[in-house]
C-alpha positions in Angstrom: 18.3 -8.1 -26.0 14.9 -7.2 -24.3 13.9 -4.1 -23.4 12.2 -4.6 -20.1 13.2 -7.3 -17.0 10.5 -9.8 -18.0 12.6 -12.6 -17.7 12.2 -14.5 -14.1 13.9 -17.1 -12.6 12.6 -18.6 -9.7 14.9 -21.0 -7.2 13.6 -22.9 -4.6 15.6 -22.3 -1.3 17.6 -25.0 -0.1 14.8 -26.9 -1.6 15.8 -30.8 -0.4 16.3 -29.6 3.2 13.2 -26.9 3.2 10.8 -29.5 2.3 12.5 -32.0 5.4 12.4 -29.4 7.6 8.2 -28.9 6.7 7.6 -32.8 7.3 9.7 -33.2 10.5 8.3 -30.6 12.9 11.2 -31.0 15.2 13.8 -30.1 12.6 12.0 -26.7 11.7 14.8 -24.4 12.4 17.9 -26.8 13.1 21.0 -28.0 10.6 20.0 -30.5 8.2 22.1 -32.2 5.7 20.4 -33.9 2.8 22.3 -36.4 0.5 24.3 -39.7 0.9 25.1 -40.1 4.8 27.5 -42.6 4.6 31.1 -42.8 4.7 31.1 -42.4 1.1 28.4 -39.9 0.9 28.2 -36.2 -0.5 25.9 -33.8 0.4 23.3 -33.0 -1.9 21.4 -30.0 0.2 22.2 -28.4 3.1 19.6 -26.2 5.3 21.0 -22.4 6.0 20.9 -23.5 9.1 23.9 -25.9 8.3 25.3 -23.6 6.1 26.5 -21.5 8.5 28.8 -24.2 9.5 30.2 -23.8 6.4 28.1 -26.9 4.8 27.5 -26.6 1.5 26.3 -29.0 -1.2 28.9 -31.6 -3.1 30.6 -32.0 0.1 31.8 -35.2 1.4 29.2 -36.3 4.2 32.2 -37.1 6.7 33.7 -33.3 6.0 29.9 -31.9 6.7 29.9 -34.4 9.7 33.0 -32.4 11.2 31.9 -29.1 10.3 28.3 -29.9 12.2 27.9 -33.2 13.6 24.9 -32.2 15.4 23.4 -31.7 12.1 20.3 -34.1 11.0 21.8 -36.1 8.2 18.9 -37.8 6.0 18.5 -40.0 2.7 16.8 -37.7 0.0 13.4 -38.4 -0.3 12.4 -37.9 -3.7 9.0 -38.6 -4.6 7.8 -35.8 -1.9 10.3 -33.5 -3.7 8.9 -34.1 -6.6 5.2 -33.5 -5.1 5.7 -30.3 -4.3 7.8 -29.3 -7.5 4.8 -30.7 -9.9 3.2 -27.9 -7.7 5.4 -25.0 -8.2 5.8 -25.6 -11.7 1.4 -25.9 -12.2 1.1 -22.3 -10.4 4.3 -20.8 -13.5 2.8 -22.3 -16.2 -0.5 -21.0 -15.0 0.9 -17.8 -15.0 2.9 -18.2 -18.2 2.9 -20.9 -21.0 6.7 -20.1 -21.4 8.4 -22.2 -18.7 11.6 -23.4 -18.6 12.5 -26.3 -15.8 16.0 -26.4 -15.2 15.8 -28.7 -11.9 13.2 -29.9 -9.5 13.4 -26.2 -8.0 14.6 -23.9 -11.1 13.5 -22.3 -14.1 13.0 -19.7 -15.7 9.8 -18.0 -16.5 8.7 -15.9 -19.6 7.0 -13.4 -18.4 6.1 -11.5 -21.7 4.4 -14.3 -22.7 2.0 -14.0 -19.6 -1.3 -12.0 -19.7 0.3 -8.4 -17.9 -1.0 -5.5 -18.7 2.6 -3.8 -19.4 5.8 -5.1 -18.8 7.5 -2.5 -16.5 9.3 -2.8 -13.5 6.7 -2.3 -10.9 4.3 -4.5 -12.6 6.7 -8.0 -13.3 7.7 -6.9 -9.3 4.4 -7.2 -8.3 4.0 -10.3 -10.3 7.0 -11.9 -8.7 5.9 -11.1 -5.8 2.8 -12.6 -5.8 4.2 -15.9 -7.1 6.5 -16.1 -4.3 3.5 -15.5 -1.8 1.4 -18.4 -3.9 4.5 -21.1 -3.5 4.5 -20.5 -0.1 0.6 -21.1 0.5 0.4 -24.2 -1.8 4.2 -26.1 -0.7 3.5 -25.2 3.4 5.9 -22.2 3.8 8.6 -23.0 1.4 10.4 -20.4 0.3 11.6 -19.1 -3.1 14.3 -16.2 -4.4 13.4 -14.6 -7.4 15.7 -12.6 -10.5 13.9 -10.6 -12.8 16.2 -9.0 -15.7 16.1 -8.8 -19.4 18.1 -12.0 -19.8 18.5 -15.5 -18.3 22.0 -14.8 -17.5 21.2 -11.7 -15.5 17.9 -13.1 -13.9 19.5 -16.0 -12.6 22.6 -14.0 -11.1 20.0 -11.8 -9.3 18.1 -14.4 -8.1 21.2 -15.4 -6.1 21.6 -11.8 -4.9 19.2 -12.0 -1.9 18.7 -15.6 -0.7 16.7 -16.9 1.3 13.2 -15.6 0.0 14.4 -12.6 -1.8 13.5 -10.4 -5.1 15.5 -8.7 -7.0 14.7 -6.6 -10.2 17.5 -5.8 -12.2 15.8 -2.6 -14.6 17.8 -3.0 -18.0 20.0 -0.7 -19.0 21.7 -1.6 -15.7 23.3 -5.0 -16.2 26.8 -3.9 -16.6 26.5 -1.9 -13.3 25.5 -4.9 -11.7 28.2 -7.3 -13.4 31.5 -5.2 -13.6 32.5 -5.5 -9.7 31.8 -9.0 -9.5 34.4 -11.6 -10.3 34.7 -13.6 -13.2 33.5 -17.0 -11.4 29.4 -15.6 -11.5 30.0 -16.1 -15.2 28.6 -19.7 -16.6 31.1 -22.2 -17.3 33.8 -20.1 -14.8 34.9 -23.3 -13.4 38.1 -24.1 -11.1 40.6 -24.4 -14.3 39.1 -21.4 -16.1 39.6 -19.1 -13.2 42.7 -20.2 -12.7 44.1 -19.6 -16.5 42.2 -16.6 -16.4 43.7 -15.1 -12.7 47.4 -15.7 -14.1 46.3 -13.2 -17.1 45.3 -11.0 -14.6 41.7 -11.2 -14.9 39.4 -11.1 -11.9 36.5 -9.3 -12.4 34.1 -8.7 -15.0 35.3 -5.7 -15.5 38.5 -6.7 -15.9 37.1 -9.7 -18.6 35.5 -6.8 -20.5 38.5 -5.6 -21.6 40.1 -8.5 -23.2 40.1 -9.0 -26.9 37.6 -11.6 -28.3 41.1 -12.7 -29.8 42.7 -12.9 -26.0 39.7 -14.9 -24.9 40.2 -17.5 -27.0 43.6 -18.1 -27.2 43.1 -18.4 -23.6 40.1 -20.9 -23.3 39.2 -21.9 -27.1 37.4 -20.0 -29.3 33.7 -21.7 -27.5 34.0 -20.7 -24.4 36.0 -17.0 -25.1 32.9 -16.2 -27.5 30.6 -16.6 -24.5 32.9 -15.6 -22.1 33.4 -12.3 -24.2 29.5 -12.2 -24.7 28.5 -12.5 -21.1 31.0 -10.1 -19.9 29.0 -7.4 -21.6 25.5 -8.5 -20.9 24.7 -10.1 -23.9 22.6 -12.8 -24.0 19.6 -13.3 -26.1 18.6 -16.6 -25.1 15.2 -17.6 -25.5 12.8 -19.3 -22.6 12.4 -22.9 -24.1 9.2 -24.4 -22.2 10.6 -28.1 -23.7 13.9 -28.9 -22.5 14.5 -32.7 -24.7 16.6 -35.2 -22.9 20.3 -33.9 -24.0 22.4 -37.7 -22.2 21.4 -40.5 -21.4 24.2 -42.0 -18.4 24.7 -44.2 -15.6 27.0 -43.8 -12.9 28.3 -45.8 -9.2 29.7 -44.4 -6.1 31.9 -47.4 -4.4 32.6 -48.0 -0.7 36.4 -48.1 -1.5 38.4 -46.7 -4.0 39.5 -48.6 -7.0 43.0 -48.9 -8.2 42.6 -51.9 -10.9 42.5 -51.0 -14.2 41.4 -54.4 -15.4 38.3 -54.2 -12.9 37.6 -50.3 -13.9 37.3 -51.7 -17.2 35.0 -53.9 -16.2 32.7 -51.4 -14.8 32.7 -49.2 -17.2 31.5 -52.0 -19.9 28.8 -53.3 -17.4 27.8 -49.6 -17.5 28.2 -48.5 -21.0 25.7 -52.1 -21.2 23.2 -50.5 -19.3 23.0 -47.3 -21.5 22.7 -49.0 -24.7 19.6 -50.8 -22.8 18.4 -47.1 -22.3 18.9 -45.6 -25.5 17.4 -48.7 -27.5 13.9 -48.4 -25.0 13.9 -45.0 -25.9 14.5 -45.5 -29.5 17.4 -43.1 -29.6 21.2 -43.3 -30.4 24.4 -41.1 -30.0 27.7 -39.8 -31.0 29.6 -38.6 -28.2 31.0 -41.5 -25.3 31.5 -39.5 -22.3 33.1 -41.2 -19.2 33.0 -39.5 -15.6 35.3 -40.1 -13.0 36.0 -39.1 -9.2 39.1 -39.4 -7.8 39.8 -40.0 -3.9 40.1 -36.2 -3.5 36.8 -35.3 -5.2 38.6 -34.1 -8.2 36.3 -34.9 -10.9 37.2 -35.6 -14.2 35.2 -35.8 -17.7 36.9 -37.4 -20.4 34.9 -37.8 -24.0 35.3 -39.2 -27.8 32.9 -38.6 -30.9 32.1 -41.2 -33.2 31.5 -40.3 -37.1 27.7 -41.5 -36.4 25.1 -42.1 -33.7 25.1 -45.6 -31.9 23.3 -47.5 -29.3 25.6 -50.4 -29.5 26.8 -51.2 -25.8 29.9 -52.9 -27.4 31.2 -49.7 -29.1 29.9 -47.5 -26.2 32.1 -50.2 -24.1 35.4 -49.9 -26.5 35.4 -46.3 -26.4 34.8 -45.8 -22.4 37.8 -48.0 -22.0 39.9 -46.3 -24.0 39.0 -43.0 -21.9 39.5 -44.5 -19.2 43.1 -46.0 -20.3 44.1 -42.4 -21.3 43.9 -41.4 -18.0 45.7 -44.4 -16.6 48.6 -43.8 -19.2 48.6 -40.5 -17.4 48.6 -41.5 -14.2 45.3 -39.6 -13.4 43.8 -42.2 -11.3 46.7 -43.1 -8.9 45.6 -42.2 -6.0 42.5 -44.0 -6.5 38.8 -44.0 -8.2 35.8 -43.4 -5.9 33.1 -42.9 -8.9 33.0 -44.1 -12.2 30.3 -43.2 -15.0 29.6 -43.7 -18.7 27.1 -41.5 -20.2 26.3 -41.2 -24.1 24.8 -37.4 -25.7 24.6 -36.0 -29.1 21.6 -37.6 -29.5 19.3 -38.9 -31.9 16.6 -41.0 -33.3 18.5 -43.0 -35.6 21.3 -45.3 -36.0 23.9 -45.4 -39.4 23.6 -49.2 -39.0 26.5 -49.8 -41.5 29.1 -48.1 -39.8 29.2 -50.5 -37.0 28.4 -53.9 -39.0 31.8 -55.6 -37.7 31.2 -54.5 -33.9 30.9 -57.3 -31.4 30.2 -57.4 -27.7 33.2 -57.3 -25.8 32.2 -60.6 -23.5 35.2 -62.5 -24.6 37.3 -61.3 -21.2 36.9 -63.1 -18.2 34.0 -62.3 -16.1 35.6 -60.9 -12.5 33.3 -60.3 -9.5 32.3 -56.2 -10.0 32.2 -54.0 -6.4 28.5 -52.9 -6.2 27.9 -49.3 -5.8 27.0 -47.9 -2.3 23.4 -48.4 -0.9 21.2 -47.2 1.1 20.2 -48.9 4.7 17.2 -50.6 4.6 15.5 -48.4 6.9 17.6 -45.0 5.5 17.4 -41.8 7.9 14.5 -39.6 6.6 12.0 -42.5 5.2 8.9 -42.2 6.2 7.4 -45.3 8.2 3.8 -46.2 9.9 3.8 -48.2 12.7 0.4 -50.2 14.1 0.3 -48.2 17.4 1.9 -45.3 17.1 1.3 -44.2 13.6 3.5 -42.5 11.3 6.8 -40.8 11.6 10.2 -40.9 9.9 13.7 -43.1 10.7 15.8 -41.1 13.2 18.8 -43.4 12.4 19.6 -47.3 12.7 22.2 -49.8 13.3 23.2 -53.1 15.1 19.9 -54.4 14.6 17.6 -51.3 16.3 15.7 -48.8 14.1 15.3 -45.7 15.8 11.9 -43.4 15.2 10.8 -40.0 15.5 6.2 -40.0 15.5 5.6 -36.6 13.6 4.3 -35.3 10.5 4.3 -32.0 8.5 0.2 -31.8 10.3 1.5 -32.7 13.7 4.0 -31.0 16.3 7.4 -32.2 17.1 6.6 -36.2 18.7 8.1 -39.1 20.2 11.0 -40.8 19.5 11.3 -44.5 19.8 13.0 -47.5 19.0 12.7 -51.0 18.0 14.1 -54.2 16.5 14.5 -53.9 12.5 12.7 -56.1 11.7 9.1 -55.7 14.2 6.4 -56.5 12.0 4.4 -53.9 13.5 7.0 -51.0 11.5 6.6 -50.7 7.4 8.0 -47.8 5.2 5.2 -45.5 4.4 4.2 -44.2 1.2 0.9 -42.0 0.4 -1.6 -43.8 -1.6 -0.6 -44.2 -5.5 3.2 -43.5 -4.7 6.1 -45.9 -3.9 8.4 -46.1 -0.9 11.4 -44.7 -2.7 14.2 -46.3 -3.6 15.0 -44.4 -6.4 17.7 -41.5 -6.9 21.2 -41.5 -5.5 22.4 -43.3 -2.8 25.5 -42.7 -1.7 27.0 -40.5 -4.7 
């Protein structure tokens, strides 16, 4: 354990929405709601504005739609997301060459590794400080809450303490002060199930955690998670800042407009999908062990299921035969009844080799019938948020569109709140926008 807070983590506030809100003038200080706006969307951002509707992110869109309908509900836009985060992440790795990205808008800084003069509390506070003023001048008035403690696990808990655009120092020696009153959900890995086993053995608090036996722990929750349950309960954590995070998954996933009841066509999916990762792990030159398949249920229950093979593979056939039988052990238990709204295959344990004779006799299941596969959701054409040019009246972003009419608000991040107008969807005179050397961006998730 360190012996001063010189660990920082740094967390973009509502990052998605605060950078919408800076390019759309007339949105600065209003609700928005940033993810898939469609009927089968789910929110990936919402402004604190929205928030105190009670939006919050992994949401269904229509739920955030009844909560706050007058809420502007946009298409993420990500290569201006990722603009500004190659921007914050410059300015920490100018300030320290131990940086450690967790997202777009989160990581964790080393600040012993930075040239301080000491490392005590007033001077990483001053530092801090100074960052957050920095991200604010360079990403146009975006905001950012800062931990600083003497581990990742309590500089990321402070960091949440004061949001938005707060500090907080937690001076060590202190952690357990800070931890004991809280309840055992700010722990990592504290999901839904794990409170729940641990709330009918009368555990609540950290404090209360503390008390259990390593011996409890695990008979509770497995001897994994109780040894880091039983760890972080009393502070300990001696995890290092790790500036090169390597690519732990490699996984693709679909969002569909209805839910899907038939097995045979789940299957299907799963072995178009488990196709597509073996095309990512070979172009990548990499292989793995463990077959992980993801599933959403109608009520948003989500549901990992996984097997690991005695070697690494990239074959898409044995990636196939072992996502099916995932997915038929939930069928056999009648997990999916009430219908499948997301379905993903995802391959980790990675490496970058393959035990070629351990899967000599495998062959590509494409002996069963072809059947015509849903496509996952998409995105409109002209998707609320994008940003568009048009001949006369310059550029702006898509206010909404439908039945033919593509409605626009003329602003940008430079100008005050503008005109709104409307036109036919396909005018010639109206073209997505994109800043020289970028694309218009399809990319990311659509309606997942």
């Amino acid at each position: 354990m360190r012996a001063h807070a010189s660990v920082m983590h740094i967390d973009l506030d509502a990052f998605f929405a605060s950078v919408e809100q800076r390019d759309k003038p007339s949105l600065r200080g209003k609700p928005v709601v940033v993810g898939g706006i469609g009927g089968r969307g789910v929110v990936s951002t919402a402004s604190y504005e929205a928030r105190t509707f009670g939006v919050h992110s992994a949401m269904s869109t229509r739920e955030a739609r009844a909560l706050c309908g007058h809420a502007a509900f946009l298409y993420p836009r990500f290569h201006a997301y990722k603009k500004v985060s190659e921007q914050v992440f410059a300015l920490l790795r100018d300030l320290s060459p131990l940086v450690e990205p967790l997202s777009l808008d989160e990581a964790f800084v080393d600040l012993a590794a930075a040239d301080l003069p000491d490392l005590e509390v007033a001077t990483v506070t001053e530092t801090a400080a100074r960052i957050r003023a920095q991200v604010a001048e360079i990403t146009g008035g975006l905001s950012a809450s800062v931990g600083l403690a003497s581990s990742k696990f309590i500089a990321k808990i402070a960091s949440d303490l004061d949001k938005p655009d707060g500090l907080v120092v937690v001076a060590p020696g202190t952690e357990l002060d800070l931890l004991r009153p809280m309840s055992v959900k700010v722990i990592p890995g504290v999901g839904p199930a794990t409170t729940e086993r641990l709330r009918r053995a009368g555990i609540h608090t950290v404090t209360d955690l503390e008390q259990i036996s390593l011996e409890e722990l695990v008979r509770l929750v497995g001897k994994a998670h109780g040894n880091n349950l039983h760890n972080l309960a009393r502070a300990k954590d001696d995890r290092r800042v790790e500036p090169e995070r390597e690519t732990k998954s490699v996984s693709v996933e679909g969002t569909y407009e209805t839910d899907l009841t038939d097995r045979r066509l789940m299957e299907q999916i799963v072995a178009r999908q488990a196709s597509e990762v073996a095309a990512r792990l070979k172009k990548s030159g990499l292989s793995g062990r463990t077959i992980t398949i993801k599933v959403k249920l109608y009520d948003f229950t989500t549901i990992n299921r996984s097997a690991t093979l005695p070697g690494p593979t990239d074959q898409a056939g044995t990636i196939a035969r072992l996502a099916k039988t995932l997915l038929g052990d939930l069928f056999t238990a009648g997990e999916t009844a009430g219908g499948v709204r997301l379905l993903g295959v995802g391959v980790s344990g990675l490496a970058d080799w393959i035990q070629e004779d351990l899967f000599s006799e495998e062959v590509e299941d494409d002996e069963e019938p072809e059947v015509l596969l849903p496509e996952p959701a998409r995105r409109p054409t002209w998707a609320a948020g994008m940003d568009v040019v048009h001949a006369e009246m310059g550029r702006g972003w898509v206010w909404g569109s439908g039945r033919g009419v593509v409605t626009v608000r003329f602003e940008t991040a430079r100008t005050p709140a503008g005109p709104v107008r409307s036109y036919a969807v396909d005018d010639p005179d109206l073209q997505p926008y994109s800043e020289p050397g970028e694309t218009s961006d399809p990319d990311g998730p659509t309606e997942s």
